[in-house]
C-alpha positions as CSV (number, residue, x, y, z in Angstrom):
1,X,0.0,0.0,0.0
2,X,3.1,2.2,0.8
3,X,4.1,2.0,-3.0
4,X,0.5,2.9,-4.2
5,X,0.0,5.8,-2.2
6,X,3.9,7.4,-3.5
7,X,3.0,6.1,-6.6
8,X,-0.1,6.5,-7.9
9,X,-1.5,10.0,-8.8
10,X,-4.1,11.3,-6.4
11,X,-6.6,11.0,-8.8
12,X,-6.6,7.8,-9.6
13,X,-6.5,6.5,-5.7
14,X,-10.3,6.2,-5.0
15,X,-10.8,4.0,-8.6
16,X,-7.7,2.0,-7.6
17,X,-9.1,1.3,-4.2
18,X,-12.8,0.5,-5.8
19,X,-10.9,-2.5,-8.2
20,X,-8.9,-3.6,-4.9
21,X,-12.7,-3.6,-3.0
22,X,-14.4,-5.8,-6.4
23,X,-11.5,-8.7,-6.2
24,X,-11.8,-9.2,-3.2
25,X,-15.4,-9.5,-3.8
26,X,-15.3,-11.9,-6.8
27,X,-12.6,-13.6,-4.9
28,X,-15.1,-14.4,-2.0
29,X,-18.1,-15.0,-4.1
30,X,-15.6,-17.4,-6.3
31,X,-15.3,-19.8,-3.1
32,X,-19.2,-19.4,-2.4
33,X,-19.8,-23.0,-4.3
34,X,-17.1,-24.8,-3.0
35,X,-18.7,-23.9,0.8
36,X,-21.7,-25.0,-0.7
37,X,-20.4,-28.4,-1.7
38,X,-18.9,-29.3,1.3
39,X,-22.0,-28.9,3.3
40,X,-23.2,-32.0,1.5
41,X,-22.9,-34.1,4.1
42,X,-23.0,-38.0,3.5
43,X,-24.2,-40.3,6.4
44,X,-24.3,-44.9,6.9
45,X,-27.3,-45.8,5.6
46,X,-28.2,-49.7,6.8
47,X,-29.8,-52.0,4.6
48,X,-31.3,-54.3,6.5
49,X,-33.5,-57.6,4.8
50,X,-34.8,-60.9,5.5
51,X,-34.4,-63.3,3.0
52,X,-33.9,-67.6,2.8
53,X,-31.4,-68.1,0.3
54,X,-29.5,-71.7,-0.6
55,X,-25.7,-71.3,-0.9
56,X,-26.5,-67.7,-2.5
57,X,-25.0,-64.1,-1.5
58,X,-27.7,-60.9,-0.9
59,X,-26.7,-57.6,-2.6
60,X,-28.6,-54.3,-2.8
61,X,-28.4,-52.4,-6.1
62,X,-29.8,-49.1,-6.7
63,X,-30.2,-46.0,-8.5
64,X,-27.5,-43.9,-7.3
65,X,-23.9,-44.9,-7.8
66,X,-22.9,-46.3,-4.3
67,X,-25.4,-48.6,-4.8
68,X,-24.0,-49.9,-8.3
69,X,-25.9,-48.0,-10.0
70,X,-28.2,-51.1,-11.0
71,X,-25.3,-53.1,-12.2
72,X,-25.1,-56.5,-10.9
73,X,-21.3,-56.2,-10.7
74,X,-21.4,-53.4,-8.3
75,X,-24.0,-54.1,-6.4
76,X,-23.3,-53.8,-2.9
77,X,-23.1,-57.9,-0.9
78,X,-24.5,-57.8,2.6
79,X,-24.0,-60.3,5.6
80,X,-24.8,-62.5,7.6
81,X,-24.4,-64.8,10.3
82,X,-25.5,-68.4,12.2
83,X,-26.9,-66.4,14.9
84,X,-28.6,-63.7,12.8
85,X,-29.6,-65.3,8.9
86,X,-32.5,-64.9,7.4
87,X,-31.6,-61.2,8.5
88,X,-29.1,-59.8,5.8
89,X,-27.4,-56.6,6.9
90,X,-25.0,-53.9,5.1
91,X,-23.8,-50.8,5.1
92,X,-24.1,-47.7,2.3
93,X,-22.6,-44.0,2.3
94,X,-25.2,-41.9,0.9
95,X,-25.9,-38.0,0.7
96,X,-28.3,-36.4,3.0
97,X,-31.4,-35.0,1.4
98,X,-31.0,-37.7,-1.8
99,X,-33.6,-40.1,-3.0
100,X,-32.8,-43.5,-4.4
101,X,-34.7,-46.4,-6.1
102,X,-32.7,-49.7,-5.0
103,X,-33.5,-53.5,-4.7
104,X,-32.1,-56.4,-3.2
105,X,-30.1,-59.9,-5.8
106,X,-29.6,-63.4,-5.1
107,X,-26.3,-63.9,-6.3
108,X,-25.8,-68.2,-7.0
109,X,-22.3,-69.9,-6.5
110,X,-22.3,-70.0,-10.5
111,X,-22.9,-66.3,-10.6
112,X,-26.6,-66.7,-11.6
113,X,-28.5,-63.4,-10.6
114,X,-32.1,-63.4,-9.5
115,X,-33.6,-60.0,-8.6
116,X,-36.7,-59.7,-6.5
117,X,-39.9,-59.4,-8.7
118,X,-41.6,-56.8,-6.3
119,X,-40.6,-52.9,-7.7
120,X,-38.3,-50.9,-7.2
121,X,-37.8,-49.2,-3.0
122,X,-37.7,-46.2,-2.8
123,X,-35.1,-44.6,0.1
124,X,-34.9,-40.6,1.2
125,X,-32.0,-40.3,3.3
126,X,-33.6,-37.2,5.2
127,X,-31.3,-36.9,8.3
128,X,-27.5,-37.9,9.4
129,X,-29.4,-40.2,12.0
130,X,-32.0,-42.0,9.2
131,X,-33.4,-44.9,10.5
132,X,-32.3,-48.4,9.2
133,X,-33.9,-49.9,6.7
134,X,-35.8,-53.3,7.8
135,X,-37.0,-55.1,4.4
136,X,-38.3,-58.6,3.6
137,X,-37.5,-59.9,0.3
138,X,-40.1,-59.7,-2.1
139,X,-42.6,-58.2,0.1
140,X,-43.2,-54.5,-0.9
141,X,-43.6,-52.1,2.7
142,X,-46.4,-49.7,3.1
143,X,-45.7,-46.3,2.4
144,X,-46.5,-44.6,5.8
145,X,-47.2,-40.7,6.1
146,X,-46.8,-39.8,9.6
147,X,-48.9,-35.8,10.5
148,X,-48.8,-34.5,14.1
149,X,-50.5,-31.4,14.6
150,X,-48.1,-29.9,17.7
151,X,-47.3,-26.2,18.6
152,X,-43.6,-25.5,19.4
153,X,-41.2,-22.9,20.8
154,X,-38.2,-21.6,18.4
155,X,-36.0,-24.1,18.0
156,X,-37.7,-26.9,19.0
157,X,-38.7,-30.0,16.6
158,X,-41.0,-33.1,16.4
159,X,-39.8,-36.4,15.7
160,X,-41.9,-40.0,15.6
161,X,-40.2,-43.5,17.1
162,X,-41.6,-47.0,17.8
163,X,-41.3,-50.2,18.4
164,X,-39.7,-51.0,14.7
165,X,-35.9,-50.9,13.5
166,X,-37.8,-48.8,10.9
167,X,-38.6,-46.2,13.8
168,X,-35.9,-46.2,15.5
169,X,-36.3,-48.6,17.8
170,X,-37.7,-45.8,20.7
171,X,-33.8,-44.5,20.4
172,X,-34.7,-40.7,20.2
173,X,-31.2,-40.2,18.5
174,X,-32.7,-42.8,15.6
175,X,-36.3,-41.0,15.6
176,X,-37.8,-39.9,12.1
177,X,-37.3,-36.1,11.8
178,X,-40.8,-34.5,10.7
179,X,-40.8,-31.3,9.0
180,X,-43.0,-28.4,8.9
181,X,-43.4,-24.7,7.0
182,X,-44.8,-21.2,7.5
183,X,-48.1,-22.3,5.7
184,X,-48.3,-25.9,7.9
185,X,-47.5,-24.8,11.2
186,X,-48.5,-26.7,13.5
187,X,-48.7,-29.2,11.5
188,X,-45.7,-31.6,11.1
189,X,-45.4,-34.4,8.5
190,X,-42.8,-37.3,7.6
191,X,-42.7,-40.4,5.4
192,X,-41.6,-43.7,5.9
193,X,-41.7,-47.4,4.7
194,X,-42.9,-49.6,7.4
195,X,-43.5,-53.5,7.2
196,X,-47.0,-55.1,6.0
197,X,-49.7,-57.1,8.2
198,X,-47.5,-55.4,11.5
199,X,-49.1,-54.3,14.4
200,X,-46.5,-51.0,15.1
201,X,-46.8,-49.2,18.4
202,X,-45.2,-44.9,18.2
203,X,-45.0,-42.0,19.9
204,X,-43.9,-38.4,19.4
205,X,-41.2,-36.3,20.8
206,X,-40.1,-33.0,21.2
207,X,-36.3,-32.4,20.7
208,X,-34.9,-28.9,22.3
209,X,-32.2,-26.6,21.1
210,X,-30.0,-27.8,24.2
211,X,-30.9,-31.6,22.6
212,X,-33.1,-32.3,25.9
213,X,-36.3,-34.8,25.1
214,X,-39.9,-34.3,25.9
215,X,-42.1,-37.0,25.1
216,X,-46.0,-36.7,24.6
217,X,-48.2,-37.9,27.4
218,X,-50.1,-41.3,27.2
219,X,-49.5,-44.6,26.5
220,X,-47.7,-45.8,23.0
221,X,-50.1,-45.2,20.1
222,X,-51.0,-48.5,18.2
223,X,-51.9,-48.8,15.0
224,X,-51.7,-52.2,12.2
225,X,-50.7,-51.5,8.8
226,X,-52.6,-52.8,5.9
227,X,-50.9,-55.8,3.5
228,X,-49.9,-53.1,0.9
229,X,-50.1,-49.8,-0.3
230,X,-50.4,-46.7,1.7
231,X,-50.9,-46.0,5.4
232,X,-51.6,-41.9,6.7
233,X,-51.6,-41.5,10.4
234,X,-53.2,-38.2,11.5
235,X,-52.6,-37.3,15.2
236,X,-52.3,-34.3,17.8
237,X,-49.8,-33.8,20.2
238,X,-51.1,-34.5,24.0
């Protein structure tokens, strides 16, 4: 600055400082979408299924391109074990806030591929703390819309857990986030894919700014979803 200001006529100072001002400006806005990109934040999502198999291995596929991107190749193998098979379990890294279509392979000792005949599953990784996801093969699960009218302070948010691996399993940490707007207040809704012909038993909570819990008064609600399709739960808070 020392050799600008002996430098530089007078007159030109106040346009010289205006370019030095717009850089530094461009410069910051420059590095706007690389902040953007790393607040993308990816979490473990858990693919959890029953399935009977004879001497084969149980992959997930999918849509997106941790999951193989529907190529048999890459699908992703889960595990199991003496003490846990049928139950098939494995582990995915996907974005927060994504969507995928996946589905789960037989994989024979000869490399033969069979794919569940049901359609595709549809996953929305809506949290860092999504719930796991408890299939059966070849048995579709009912699409379940979860709305809880409850009035909250600033801050404060309303999640939904139960009995299920699907809910959480009453963790609070594991609890399905619901979600609300300026033109829904109080209303707070959330979707999620629960097991057919299941008698589930939920309840809501109320998670703090300081992450202190509050549950709703009353005993667990109940409720039995149908063989297939869709399931809407409207409640209040109490």
């Amino acid at each position: 600055m020392l050799l600008i200001r002996h430098r530089v006529p007078a007159v030109w100072r106040p346009v010289l400082m205006l370019a030095v001002v717009i850089a530094a400006l461009l410069a910051v806005a420059g590095a706007a979408p690389h902040a953007g990109a790393a607040a993308m934040q990816d979490t473990s999502v858990t693919f959890r299924v029953q399935a009977t198999t004879e001497g084969e291995t149980l992959l997930v596929s999918g849509s997106a391109p941790q999951l193989g991107a529907w190529d048999p190749a890459k699908a992703v193998p889960l595990g199991t074990t003496a003490s846990s098979y049928p139950q098939w379990t494995g582990s995915v890294q996907l974005p927060v806030g994504t969507t995928v279509q996946y589905k789960y392979l037989k994989r024979s000792p000869t490399g033969t591929v069979t794919w569940e005949s049901t359609p595709n599953r549809t996953l929305t990784v809506v949290s860092p703390d999504a719930p796991v996801n408890d299939d059966r093969w070849n048995v579709m699960p009912v699409a379940a819309t979860f709305h809880a009218t409850a009035t909250t302070s600033w801050g404060q948010n309303i999640y939904v857990t139960g009995n299920l691996p699907d809910l959480g399993n009453w963790d609070p940490a594991k609890a399905l986030p619901l979600t609300t707007g300026s033109t829904t207040y109080p209303l707070w809704s959330g979707a999620h894919q629960l097991p057919p012909n299941t008698t589930v038993q939920y309840k809501y909570l109320r998670k703090n700014p300081d992450g202190t819990i509050t549950w709703e008064n009353g005993d667990n609600r109940t409720v039995v979803t149908p063989p297939k399709g869709t399931l809407t739960l409207n409640d209040t808070w109490r």
